[in-house]
Every structure is written in C-alpha cells, then in structure tokens.
C-alpha positions as CSV (number, residue, x, y, z in Angstrom):
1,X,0.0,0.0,0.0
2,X,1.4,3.8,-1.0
3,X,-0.3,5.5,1.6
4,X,-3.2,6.6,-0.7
5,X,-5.9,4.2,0.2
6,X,-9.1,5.8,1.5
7,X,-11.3,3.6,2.5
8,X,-15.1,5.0,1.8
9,X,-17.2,6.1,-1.0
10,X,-18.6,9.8,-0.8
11,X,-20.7,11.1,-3.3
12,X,-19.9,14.5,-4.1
13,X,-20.9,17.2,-6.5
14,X,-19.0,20.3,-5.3
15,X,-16.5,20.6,-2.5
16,X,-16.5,23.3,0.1
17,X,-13.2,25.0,1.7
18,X,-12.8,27.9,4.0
19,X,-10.7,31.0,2.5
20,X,-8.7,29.6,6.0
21,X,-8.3,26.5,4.9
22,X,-7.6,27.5,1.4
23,X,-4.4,29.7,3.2
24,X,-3.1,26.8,5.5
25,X,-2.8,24.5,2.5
26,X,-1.8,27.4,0.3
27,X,1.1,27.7,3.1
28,X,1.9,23.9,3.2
29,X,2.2,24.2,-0.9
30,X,4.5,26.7,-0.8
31,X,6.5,25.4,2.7
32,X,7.0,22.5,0.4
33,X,8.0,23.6,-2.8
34,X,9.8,22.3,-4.9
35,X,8.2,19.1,-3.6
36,X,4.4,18.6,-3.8
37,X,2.8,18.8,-0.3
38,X,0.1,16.4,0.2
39,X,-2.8,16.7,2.7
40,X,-5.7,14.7,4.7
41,X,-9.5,16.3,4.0
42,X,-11.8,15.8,7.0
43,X,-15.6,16.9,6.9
44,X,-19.1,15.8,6.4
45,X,-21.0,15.7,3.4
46,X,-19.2,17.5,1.2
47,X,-18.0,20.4,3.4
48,X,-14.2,20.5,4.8
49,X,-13.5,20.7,8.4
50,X,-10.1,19.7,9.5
51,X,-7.0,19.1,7.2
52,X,-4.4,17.0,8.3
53,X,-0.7,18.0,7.0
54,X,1.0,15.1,5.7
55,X,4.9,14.3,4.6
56,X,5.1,13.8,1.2
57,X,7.8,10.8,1.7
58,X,8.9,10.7,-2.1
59,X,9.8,14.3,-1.7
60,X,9.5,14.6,-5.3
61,X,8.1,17.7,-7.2
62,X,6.2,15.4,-9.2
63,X,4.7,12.7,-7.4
64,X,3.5,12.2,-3.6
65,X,2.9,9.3,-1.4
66,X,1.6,9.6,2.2
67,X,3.3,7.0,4.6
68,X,1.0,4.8,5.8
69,X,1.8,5.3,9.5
70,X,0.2,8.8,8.8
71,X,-2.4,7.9,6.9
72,X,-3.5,5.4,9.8
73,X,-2.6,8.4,12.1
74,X,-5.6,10.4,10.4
75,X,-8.1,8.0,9.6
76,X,-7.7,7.6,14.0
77,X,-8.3,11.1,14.0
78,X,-11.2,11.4,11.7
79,X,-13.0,8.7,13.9
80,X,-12.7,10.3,17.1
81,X,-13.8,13.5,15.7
82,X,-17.0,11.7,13.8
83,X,-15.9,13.1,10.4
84,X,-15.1,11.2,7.4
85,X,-12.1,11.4,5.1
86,X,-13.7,13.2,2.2
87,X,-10.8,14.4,0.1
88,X,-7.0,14.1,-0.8
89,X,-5.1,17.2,-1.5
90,X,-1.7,17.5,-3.2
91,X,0.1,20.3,-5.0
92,X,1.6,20.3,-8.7
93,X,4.6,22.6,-7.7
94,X,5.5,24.1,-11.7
95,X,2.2,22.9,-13.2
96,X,-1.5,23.6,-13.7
97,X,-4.2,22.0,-10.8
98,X,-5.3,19.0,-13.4
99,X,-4.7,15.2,-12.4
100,X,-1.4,13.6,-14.0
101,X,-1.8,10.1,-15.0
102,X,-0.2,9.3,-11.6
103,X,-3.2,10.8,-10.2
104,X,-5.7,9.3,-12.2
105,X,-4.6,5.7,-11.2
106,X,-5.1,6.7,-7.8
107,X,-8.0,8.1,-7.8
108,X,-9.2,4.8,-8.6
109,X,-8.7,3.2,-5.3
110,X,-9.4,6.6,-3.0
111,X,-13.2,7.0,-4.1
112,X,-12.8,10.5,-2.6
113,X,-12.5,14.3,-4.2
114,X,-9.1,15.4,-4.8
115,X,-8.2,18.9,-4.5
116,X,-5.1,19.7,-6.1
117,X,-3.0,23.5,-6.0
118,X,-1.5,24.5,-8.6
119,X,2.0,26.6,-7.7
120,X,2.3,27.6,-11.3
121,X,-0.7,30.1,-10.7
122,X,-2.5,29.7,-7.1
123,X,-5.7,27.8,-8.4
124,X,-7.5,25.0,-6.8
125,X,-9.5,23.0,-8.3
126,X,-10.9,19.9,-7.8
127,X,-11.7,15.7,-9.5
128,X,-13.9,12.9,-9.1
129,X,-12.9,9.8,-10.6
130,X,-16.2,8.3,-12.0
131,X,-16.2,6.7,-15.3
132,X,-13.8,9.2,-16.0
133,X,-12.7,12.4,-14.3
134,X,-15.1,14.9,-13.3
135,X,-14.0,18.6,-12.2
136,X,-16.3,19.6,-9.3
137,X,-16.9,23.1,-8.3
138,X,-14.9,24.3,-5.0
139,X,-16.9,26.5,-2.8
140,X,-16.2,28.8,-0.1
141,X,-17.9,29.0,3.4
C-alpha cells in the first residue's frame, strides 16, 4: 500500500473549503515547494472541516505518497472527531491543478475528491474519478 488508500465512498458534487483552509494549505504548498505537499480532508458531506498536514515521503516535485503510519494516524483522527475522510489534497509545484496520470490511477482506489493547488498560478481546483474524471466546483464557506 502507497499511503493513498481511502477507504469509503462519498458522493460529491461540489466541494466546500474555507478562505482559512484554502491559506493553511496554500502555506503547506509553498513550505513545500519544490516538492508537492500532500494533505488529509476531514468533513461531512461534502464540506471540509479539519486538514491534516502530511509528509510527502517521495519528496519529489512530481509525485506524492503519504506513509502509511500517517495515513493510519488520520483516519484515528477522523474517527474520534465523527468526520469522514472526504478528500486528498496535493500540490503540482510548476504545473496547472489537473490530475497527471499518476493521479488518475489513484483516484481509482481513493473514491474521494481530490483537491489539487496549482504553484504555477495559485488555483484550486478539484476531481472525481467516475467513469472518468469529473471537475467539481470548490466552494467557499
């Protein structure tokens, strides 16, 4: 296992982030740079409402892989705070906020949205993976 198994099924059709939310991860991008920073999405439905900071152990700038200790570390967390694991964010460093191939093969096995920050021009966006892949619409709270 990678680190990139989430373990639930979430129907989403939009995905909503605080401007606060949007900064800490903003932050973590950039902290990270030139590596992609990867991240844990906690929330209900389809609204964020904790993020969990992971280690992208490849330190690469164009992959990521969360270590499975952490990834155990915050599906703990999201059970004793009664949320769910609803999304999967990661930065592209020097490209646009669109899923590389890498991405697409594991969005297969994380049936969750993935939120990904572009460094190349500060956008978020975010994917589905449904029988193909689906931008949703972020929102703010």
């Amino acid at each position: 296992m990678d680190g990139r198994n989430c373990y639930c099924r979430i129907d989403l059709q939009k995905i909503i982030l605080s401007i606060s939310d949007k900064k800490i991860l903003t932050e973590h991008a950039e902290n990270e740079k030139p590596n992609e920073s990867c991240a844990i999405l906690f929330g209900k439905e389809n609204t964020v409402s904790d993020i969990f900071l992971t280690k992208n152990i490849e330190e690469s700038p164009v992959n990521f892989t969360i270590s499975n200790e952490q990834l155990i570390q915050g599906y703990k967390i999201a059970e004793e705070k009664k949320v769910d694991v609803i999304g999967i964010f990661h930065s592209h460093p020097n490209s646009e906020a669109y899923p590389s191939n890498t991405d697409k093969k594991f969005m297969q096995s994380n049936p969750v949205a993935w939120v990904i920050y572009s460094g190349a021009n500060r956008d978020f966006r975010a994917y589905l993976l449904e029988s193909e892949i689906k931008e949703i619409p972020i929102e703010e709270k």
